[in-house]
C-alpha positions as CSV (number, residue, x, y, z in Angstrom):
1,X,0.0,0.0,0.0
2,X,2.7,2.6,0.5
3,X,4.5,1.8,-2.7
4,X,1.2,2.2,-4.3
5,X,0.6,5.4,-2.4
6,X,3.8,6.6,-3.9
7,X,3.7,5.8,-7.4
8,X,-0.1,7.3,-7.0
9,X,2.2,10.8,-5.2
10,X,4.1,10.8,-8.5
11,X,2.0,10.3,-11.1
12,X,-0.1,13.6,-9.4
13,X,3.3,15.7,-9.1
14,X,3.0,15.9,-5.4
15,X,6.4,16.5,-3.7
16,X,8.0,14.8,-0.8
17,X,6.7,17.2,2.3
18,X,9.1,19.9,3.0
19,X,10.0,20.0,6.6
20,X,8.5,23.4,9.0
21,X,11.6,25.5,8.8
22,X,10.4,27.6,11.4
23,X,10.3,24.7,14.1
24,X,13.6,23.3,12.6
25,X,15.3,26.4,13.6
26,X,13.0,27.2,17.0
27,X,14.3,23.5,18.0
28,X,18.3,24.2,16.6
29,X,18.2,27.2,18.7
30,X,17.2,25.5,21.7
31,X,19.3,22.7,21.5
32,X,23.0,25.6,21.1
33,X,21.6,27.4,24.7
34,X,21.5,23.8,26.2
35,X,24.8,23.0,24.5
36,X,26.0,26.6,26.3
37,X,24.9,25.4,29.9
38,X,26.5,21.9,29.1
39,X,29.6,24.0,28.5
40,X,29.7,25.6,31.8
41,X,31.0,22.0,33.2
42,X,33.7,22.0,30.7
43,X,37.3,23.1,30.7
44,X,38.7,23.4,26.9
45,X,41.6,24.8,24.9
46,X,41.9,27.1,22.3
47,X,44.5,27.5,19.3
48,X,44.2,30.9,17.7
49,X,46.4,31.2,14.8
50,X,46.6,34.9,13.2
51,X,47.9,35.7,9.6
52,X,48.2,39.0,8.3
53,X,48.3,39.5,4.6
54,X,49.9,42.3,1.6
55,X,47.5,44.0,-0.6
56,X,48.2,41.1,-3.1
57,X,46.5,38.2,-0.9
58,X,49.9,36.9,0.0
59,X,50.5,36.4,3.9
60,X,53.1,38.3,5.7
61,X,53.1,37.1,9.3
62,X,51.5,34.9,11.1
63,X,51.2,34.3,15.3
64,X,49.8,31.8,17.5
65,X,48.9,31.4,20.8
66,X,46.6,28.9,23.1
67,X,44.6,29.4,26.0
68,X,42.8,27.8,28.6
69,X,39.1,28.7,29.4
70,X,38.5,28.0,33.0
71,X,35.2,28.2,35.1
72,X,36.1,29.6,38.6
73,X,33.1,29.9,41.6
74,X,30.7,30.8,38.6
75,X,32.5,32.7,36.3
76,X,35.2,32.6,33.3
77,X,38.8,32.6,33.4
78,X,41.8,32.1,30.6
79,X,44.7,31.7,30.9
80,X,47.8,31.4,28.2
81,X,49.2,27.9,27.5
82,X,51.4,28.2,24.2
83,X,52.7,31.4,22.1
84,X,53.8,30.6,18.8
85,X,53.7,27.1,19.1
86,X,56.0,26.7,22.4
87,X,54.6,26.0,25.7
88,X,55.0,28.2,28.4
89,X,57.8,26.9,30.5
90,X,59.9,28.2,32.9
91,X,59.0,31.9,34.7
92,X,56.2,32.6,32.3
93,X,54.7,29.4,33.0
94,X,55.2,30.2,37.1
95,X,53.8,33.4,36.2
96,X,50.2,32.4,34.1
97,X,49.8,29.9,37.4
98,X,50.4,32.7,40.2
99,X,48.0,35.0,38.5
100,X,45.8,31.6,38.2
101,X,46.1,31.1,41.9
102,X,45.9,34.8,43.2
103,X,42.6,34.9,41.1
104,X,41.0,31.7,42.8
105,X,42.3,32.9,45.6
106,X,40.8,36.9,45.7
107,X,37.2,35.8,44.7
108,X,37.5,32.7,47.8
109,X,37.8,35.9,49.6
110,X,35.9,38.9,47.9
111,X,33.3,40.9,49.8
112,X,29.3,38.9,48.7
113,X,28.4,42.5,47.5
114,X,31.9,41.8,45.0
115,X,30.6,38.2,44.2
116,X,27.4,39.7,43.6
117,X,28.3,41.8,41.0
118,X,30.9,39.6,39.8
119,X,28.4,37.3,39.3
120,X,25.7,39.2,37.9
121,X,28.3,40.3,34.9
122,X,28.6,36.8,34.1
123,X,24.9,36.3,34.1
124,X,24.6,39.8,31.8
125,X,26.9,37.9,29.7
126,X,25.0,34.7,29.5
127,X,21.2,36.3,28.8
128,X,23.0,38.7,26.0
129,X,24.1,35.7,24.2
130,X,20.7,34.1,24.7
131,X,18.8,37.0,23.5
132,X,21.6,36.8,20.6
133,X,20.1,33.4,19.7
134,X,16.5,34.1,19.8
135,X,16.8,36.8,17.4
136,X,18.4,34.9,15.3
137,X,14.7,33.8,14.0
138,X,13.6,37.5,14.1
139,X,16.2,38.6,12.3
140,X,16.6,36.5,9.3
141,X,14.2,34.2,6.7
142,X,14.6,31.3,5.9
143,X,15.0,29.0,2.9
144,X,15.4,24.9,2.9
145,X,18.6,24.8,0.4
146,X,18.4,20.9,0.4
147,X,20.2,18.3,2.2
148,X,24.1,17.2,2.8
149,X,26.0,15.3,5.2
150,X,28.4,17.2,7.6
151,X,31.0,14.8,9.7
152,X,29.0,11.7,8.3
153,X,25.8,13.4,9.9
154,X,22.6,14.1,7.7
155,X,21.6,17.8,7.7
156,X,19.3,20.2,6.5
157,X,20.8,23.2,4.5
158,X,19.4,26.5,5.2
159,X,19.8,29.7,3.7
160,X,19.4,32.8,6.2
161,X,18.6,36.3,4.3
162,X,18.5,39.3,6.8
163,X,14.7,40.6,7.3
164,X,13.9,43.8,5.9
165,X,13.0,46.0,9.3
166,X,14.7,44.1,11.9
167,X,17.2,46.1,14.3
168,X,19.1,43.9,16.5
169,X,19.2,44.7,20.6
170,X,22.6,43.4,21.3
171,X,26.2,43.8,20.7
172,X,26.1,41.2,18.0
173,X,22.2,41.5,16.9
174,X,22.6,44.6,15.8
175,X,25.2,43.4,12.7
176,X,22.3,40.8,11.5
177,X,20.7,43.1,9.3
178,X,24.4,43.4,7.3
179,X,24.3,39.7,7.2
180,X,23.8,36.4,5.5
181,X,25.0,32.7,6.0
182,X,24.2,29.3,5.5
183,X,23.2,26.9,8.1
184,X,24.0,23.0,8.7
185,X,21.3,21.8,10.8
186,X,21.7,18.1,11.9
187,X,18.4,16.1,11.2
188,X,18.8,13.6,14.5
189,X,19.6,16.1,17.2
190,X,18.7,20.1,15.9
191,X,22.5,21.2,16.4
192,X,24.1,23.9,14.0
193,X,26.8,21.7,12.6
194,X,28.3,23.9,10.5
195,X,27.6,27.6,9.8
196,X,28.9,29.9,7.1
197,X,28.2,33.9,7.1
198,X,29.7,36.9,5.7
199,X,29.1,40.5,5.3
200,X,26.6,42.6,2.7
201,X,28.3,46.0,3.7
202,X,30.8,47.5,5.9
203,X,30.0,47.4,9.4
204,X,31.4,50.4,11.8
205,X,32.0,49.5,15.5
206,X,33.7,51.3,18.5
207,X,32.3,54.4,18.2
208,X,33.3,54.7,14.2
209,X,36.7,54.5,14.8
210,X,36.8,51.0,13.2
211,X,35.1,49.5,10.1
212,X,35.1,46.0,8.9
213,X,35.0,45.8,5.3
214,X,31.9,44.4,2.7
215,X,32.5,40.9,2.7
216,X,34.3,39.4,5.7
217,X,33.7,35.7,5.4
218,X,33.3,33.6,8.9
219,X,32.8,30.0,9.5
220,X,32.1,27.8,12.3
221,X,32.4,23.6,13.0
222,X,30.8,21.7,15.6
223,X,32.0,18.5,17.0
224,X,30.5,16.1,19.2
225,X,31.8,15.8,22.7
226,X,31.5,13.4,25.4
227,X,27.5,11.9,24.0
228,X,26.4,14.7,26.1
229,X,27.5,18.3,23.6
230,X,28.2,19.7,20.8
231,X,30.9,22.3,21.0
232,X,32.6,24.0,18.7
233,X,36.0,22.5,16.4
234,X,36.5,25.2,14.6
235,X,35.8,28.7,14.2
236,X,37.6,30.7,10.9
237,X,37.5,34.4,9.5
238,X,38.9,36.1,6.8
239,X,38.5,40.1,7.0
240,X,40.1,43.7,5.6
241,X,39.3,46.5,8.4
242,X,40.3,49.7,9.4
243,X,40.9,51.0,12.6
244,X,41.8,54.4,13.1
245,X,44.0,55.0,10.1
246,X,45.4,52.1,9.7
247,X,44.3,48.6,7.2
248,X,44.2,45.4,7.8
249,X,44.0,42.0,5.9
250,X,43.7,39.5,8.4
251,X,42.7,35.7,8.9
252,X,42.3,33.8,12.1
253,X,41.7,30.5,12.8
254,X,40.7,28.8,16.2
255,X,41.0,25.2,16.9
256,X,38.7,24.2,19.7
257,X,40.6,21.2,21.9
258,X,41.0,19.2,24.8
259,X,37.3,19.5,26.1
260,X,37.2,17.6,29.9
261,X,34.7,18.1,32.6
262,X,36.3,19.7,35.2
263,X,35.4,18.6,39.0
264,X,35.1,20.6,42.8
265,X,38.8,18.0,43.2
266,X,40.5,19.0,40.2
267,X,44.1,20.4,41.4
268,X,43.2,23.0,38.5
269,X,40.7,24.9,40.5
270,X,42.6,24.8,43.8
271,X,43.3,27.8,45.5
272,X,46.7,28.1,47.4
């Protein structure tokens, strides 16, 4: 009966259903704020690798450096691992774990009005990157591109298009309307596998003394970690700015690594 329902489908012209974009997307978003919480348990590396480039595309330098991402009695803390591909040894490592320690050790001991505030930065931090994500839907429509695999994972492929009249409320809503990407949304669990955006027009930030140049590309990958999250692999950008008077042509790369659940024993989080 259902092969017969289907050769029936076919020889009407129907199409295969096309899924509700708007609930693939309402779900997606949902599932990267409980990948953020996850997160919170998490301590993780970072490899950022900078290249500058001439006005002919070739590159002229390039830097390194990784850090740490720490969560210390409720809020973030980095600190510097590697520069240039050599790990901190010696003084400099002494150093990054003193200013480590001291830091455990002066919010152990800050005032609860200092917590408080401490603490209600963090949180500022937290609901502005939720509000970022829920107006991702606001901001943009939506087109189904088709499907492709991403890391052996089936996913929808969705085109975002900023929406004429939007006007973001946050640090980073507030570029959407300059915007366009692609999304990789995986079919089994909602997460944004992959995402690819870049810019329709220059964007001017810190009080129009810098601009980032008409089409700065960025990309993100995510990668499963642990059965429990998806975090990011990979994040990528390639942009020409200005700041002040001076140009830029720069790309970065960062390598997301080393993800572990950190615990209330870890020697890591132990004040001296």
């Amino acid at each position: 009966m259902k092969l017969f329902g289907l050769c029936v489908a076919l020889a009407l012209g129907q199409s295969t259903p096309q899924p509700d974009l708007n609930s693939i997307l309402r779900q997606s978003l949902q599932r990267e704020m409980m990948n953020a919480r996850t997160l919170e348990n998490y301590i993780y590396e970072a490899k950022e690798t900078s290249t500058s480039y001439d006005s002919g595309g070739r590159p002229t330098k390039t830097e390194s450096k990784v850090t740490e991402y720490l969560w210390v009695d409720g809020s973030r803390y980095k600190r510097l691992l590697e520069e240039n591909g050599k790990a901190l040894v010696g003084q400099a490592a002494q150093r990054e774990q003193r200013k480590l320690d001291d830091e455990m050790k002066r919010r152990r001991q800050e005032s609860p009005s200092d917590r408080k505030k401490r603490l209600a930065e963090e949180a500022k931090r937290r609901d502005e990157s939720r509000v970022t994500r829920d107006e991702v839907a606001k901001a943009f429509s939506f087109r189904l591109l088709g499907e492709e695999s991403v890391a052996g994972a089936k996913c929808w492929k969705v085109a975002a298009d900023p929406r004429p009249g939007y006007v973001g409320t946050t640090r980073i809503s507030r570029f959407f309307p300059k915007m366009r990407g692609t999304i990789w949304v995986n079919q089994q669990g909602y997460e944004w596998l992959r995402m690819e955006a870049e810019t329709l027009d220059a964007i001017t930030f810190g009080g129009f003394l810098a601009k980032l140049d008409k089409g700065a590309i960025f990309r993100l990958e995510q990668v499963r970690i642990n059965d429990e999250l998806w975090a990011l692999r990979q994040l990528t950008t390639r942009v020409t700015a200005r700041a002040l008077l001076m140009r830029f042509n720069e790309g970065q790369q960062i390598d997301f690594r080393n993800y572990r659940k950190f615990s209330a024993e870890s020697k890591l989080l132990e004040a001296r």
